[in-house]
C-alpha positions as CSV (number, residue, x, y, z in Angstrom):
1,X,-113.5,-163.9,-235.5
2,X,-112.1,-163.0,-232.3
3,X,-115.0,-164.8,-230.3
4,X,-114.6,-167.9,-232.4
5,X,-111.1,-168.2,-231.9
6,X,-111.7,-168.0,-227.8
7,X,-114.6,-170.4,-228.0
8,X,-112.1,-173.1,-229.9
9,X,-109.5,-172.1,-226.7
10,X,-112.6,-172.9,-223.9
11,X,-113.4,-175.8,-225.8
12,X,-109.4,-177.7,-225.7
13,X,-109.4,-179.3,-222.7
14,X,-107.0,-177.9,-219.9
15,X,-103.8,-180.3,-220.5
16,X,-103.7,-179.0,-224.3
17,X,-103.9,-175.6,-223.2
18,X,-101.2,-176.1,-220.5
19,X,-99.5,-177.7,-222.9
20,X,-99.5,-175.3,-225.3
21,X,-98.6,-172.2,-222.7
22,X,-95.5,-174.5,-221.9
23,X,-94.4,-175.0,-225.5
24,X,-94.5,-171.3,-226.1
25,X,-93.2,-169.8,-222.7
26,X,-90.1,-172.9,-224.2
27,X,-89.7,-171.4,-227.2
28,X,-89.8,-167.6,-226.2
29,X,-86.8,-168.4,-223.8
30,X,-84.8,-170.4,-226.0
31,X,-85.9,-167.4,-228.6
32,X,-84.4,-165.5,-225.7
33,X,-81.3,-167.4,-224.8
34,X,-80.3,-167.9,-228.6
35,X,-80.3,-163.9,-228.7
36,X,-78.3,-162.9,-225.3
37,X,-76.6,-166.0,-224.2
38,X,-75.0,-166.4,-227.7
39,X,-73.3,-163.1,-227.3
40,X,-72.1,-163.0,-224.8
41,X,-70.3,-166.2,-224.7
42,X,-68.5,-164.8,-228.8
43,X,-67.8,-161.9,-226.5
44,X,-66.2,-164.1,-223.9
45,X,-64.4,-166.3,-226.1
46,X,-62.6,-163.2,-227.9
47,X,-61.5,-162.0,-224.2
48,X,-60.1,-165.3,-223.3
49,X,-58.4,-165.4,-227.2
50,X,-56.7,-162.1,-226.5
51,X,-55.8,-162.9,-222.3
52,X,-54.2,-165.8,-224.1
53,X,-52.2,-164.2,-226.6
54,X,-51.2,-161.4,-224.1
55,X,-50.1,-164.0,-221.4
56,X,-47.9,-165.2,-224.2
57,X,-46.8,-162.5,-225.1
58,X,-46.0,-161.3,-221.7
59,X,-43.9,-165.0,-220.9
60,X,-42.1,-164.3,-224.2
61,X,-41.1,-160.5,-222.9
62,X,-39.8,-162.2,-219.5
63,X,-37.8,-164.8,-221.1
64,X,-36.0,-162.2,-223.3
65,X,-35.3,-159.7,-220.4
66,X,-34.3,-162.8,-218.3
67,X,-32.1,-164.3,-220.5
68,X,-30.7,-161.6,-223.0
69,X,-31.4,-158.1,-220.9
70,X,-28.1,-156.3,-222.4
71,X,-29.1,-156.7,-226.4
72,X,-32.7,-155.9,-225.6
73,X,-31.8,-152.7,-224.0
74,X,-28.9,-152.5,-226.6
75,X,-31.5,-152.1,-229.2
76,X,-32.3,-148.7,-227.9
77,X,-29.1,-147.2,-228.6
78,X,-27.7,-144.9,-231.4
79,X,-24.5,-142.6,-231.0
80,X,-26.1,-138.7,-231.9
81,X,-23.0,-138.9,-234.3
82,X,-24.9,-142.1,-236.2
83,X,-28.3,-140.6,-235.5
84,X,-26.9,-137.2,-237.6
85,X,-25.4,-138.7,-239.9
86,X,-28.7,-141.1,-240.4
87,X,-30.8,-138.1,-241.0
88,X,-28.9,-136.1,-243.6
89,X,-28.4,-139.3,-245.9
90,X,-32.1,-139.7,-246.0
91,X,-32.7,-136.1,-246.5
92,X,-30.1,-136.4,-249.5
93,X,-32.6,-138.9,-251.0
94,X,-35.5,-136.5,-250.6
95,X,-35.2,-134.0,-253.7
96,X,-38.3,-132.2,-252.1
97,X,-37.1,-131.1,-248.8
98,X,-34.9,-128.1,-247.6
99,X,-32.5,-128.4,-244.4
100,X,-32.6,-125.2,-242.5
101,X,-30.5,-126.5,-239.2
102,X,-29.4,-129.2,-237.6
103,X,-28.1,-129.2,-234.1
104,X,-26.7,-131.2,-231.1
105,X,-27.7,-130.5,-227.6
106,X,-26.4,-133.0,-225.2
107,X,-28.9,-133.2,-222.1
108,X,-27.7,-133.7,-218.8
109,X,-28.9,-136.9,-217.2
110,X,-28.6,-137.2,-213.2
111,X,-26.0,-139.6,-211.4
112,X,-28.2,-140.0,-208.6
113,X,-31.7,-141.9,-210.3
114,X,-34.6,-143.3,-208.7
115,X,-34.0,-147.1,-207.9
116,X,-37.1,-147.8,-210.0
117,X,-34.9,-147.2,-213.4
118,X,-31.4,-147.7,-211.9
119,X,-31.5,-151.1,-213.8
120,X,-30.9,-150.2,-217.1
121,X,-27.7,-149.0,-215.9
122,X,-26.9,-152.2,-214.4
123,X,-27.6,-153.6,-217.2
124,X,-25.4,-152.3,-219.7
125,X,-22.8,-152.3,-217.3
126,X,-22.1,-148.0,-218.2
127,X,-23.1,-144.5,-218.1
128,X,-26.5,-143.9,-220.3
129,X,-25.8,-140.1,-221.8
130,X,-28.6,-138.5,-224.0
131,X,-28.1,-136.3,-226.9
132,X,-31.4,-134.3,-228.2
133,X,-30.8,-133.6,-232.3
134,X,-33.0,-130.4,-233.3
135,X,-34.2,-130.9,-237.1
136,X,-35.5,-128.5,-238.9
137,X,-36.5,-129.1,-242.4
138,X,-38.5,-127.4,-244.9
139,X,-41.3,-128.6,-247.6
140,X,-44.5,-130.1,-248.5
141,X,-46.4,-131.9,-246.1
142,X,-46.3,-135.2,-248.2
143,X,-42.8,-134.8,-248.0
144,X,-42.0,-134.3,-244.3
145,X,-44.2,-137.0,-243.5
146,X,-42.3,-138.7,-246.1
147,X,-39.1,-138.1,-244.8
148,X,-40.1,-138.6,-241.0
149,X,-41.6,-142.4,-242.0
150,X,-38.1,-143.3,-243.3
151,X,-36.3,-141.6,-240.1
152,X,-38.4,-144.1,-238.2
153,X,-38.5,-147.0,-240.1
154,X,-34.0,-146.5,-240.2
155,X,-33.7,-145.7,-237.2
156,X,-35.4,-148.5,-235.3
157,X,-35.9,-148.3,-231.7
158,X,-32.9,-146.4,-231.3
159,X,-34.7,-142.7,-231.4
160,X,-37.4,-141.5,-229.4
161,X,-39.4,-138.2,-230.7
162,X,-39.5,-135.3,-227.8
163,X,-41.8,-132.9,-230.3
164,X,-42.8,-132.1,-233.3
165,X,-44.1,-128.7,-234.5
166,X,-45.3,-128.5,-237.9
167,X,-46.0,-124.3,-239.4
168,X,-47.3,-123.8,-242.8
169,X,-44.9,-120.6,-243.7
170,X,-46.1,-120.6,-247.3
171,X,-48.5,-122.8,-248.5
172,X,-48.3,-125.6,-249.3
173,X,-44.4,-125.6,-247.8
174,X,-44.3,-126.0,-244.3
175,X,-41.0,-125.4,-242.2
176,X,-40.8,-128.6,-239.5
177,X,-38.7,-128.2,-236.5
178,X,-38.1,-132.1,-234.8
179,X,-36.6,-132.5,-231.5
180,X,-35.1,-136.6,-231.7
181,X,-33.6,-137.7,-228.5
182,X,-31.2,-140.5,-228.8
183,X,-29.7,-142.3,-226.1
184,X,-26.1,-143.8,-226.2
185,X,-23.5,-145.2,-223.3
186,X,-19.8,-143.7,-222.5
187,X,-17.7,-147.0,-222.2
C-alpha cells in the first residue's frame, strides 16, 4: 500500500507536487497563526481594555484632587467620640456579641513631617490628630465577622484597622481585641 501510494506521488508531475507541498506548508501556518496569533492579540486587547479604564480612572482621581482636595480628604475623617459612639450602637443591635472593653488612646502625631505628606495638612487647612479605639468584643465567629462588616460598611472611609487578633477562649466563642485608628482635625 505504501509502495503504491509513492508510485502515484513519482508519477504527478513536479508542478502538482510543488503545488501540493505549498498548499499544505499554507495551511499548517495559517493552522499555526489561527492557534498563537489569535491569542495573543484577545490577550492584547484585554490589556489595552483595562490601560484604558485605569487611565480613566486615574484622569477622574486627578480631577477630584484638583478641583475638590478638602472633601476628598474630608472623607477620611471621624471624631473618636463619633467612631465610639458608632461602635456600641451596632454592638446594641448584635444580641450575640459581649463587650469586654473599650478604650481611647490618643496617638501622638509629629509637628515636624516629611514634605512628602505635609499636604494633607495644607489641605485641610488644620492639625490632623489620631485617636486609636481598642475593641474588644466577645462571641461567635459568625458574629464578629458580622459585627466588623457593619463597623466597615458605617463607618466608610473614616476608620482604618491597625490589627486584629482573633483567640478562640471557648469554643465556638472567641474573644476579639480590634485596634481602629481614626483620624480627625483640631480646628
Amino acid at each position: 500500500m505504501m509502495s503504491t501510494w509513492i508510485q502515484r506521488l513519482n508519477d504527478t508531475p513536479q508542478w502538482m507536487r510543488l503545488l501540493t507541498a505549498t498548499t499544505g506548508l499554507l495551511i499548517i501556518i495559517a493552522i499555526w497563526h489561527q492557534c498563537s496569533f489569535t491569542q495573543v492579540t484577545a490577550q492584547k486587547q484585554l490589556l489595552l481594555d483595562e490601560h484604558d479604564k485605569l487611565k480613566e480612572h486615574l484622569s477622574s482621581v486627578e480631577g477630584m484632587t484638583a478641583n475638590s482636595g478638602r472633601l476628598l480628604y474630608e472623607k477620611h475623617i471621624i471624631s473618636n467620640s463619633d467612631l465610639a459612639n458608632l461602635l456600641s450602637s451596632l454592638l446594641q443591635q448584635s444580641k450575640d456579641l459581649e463587650l469586654v472593653s473599650l478604650e481611647e488612646i490618643p496617638v501622638v502625631i509629629k509637628d515636624e513631617v516629611p514634605e512628602k505628606i505635609r499636604g494633607l495638612h495644607k489641605v485641610l487647612e488644620q492639625k490632623i490628630t489620631a485617636t486609636d479605639i481598642v475593641l474588644k468584643v466577645r462571641g461567635s465567629y459568625f458574629s464578629v465577622l458580622s459585627y466588623l462588616k457593619s463597623v466597615e460598611k458605617e463607618a466608610g472611609l473614616g476608620i482604618f484597622w491597625k490589627s486584629i487578633d482573633y483567640v478562640v477562649d471557648k469554643y465556638p466563642a472567641a474573644e476579639v481585641r480590634v485596634v481602629i485608628r481614626t483620624l480627625g482635625t483640631k480646628g
